[in-house]
N, C-alpha and C positions, 0 to 999 in steps of 0.2 A: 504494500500500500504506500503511496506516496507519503510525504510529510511536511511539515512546516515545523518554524525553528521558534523558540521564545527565549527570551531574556528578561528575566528578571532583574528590574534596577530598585534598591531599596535606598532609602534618604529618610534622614529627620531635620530637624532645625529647619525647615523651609523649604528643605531640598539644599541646604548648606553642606551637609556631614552626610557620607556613604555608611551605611550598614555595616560593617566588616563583619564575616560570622554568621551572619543570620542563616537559618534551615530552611531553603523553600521544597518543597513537597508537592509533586503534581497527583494527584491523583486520577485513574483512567478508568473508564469505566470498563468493568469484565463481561463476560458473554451474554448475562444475565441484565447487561444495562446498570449494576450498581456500581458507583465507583470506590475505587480501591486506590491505596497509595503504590504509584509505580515507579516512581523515578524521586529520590534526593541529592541537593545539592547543598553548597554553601556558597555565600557573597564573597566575591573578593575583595582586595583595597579600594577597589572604587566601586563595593555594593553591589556589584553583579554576578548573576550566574553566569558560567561558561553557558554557550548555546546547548538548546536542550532543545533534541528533533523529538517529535509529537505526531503521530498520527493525522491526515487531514484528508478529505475527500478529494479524488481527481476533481483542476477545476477543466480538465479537457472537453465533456458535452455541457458546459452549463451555457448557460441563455441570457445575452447581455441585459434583458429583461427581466432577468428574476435575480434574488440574493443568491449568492454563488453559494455552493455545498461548505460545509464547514463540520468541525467538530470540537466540542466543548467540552472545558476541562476546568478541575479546581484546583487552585493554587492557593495552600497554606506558608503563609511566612513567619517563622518562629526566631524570636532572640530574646535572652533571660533581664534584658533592659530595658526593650519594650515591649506596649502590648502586643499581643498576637491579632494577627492578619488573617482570616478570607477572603481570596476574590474568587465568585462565583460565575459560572458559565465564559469562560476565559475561551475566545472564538481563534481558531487555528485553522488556516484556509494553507493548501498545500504550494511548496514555493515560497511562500511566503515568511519573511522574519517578521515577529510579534514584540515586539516591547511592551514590556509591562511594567509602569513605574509605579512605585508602592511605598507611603509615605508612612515611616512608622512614628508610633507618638508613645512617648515614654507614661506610666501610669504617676498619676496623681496621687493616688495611695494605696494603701496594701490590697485594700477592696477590689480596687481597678485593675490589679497586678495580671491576673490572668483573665481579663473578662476582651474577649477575642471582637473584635471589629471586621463586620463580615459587610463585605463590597459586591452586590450584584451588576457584573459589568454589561449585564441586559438592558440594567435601567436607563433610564432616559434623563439627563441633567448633570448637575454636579457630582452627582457620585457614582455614577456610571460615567460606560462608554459614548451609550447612547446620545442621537441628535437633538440638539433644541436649544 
């Protein structure tokens, strides 16, 4: 099956400071459609995953008139300083490199420490991908 590639860039302070460290976790869905954790990485000096190919549908028969095939994936981002990250429905078209910039925000207090910030990149506006 063909693939597409993604990178994870991680930042805090505004996008000031790279992530160094942090776990990103793809998860893929198995035969049965439920997803499973398939692939970990870590951030480098400058908060990035090495490229990480992914599964995507040929876009060879698609119809410049319709949303080209895709396949969606979830990417967890973990590091013991800040909070934990979901982004949801993370769209991989084949050929294609994906950036995926992920800002992480350190917890406010011990409550917030692990309470996970989950990003549907379906939605539409500031917190997704989506147009508007």
């Amino acid at each position: 099956m063909p693939t597409g590639t993604l990178i994870v860039q991680t930042r805090a302070a505004r996008g000031a400071i790279p992530v160094v460290g942090a776990t990103v976790t793809v998860y893929c869905p198995d035969a049965n459609g439920v997803l499973q954790p398939c692939i970990t990485e870590r951030t480098d000096m400058s908060g990035s995953t090495p490229p990480i190919e992914l599964e995507a549908p040929s876009l060879e028969n698609s119809s410049p008139y319709e949303v080209p095939p895709f396949s969606a994936y979830r990417i967890d981002i973990d590091h013991p300083d800040y909070r934990p990250v979901s982004v949801l429905d993370v769209a991989m078209f084949s050929g294609i490199t994906t950036k995926l910039p992920v800002t992480m925000t350190p917890p406010r207090s011990v409550e917030e420490q692990r309470q996970k910030i989950i990003i549907n990149s379906a939605e539409v506006g500031p917190t997704g991908s989506g147009v508007r």
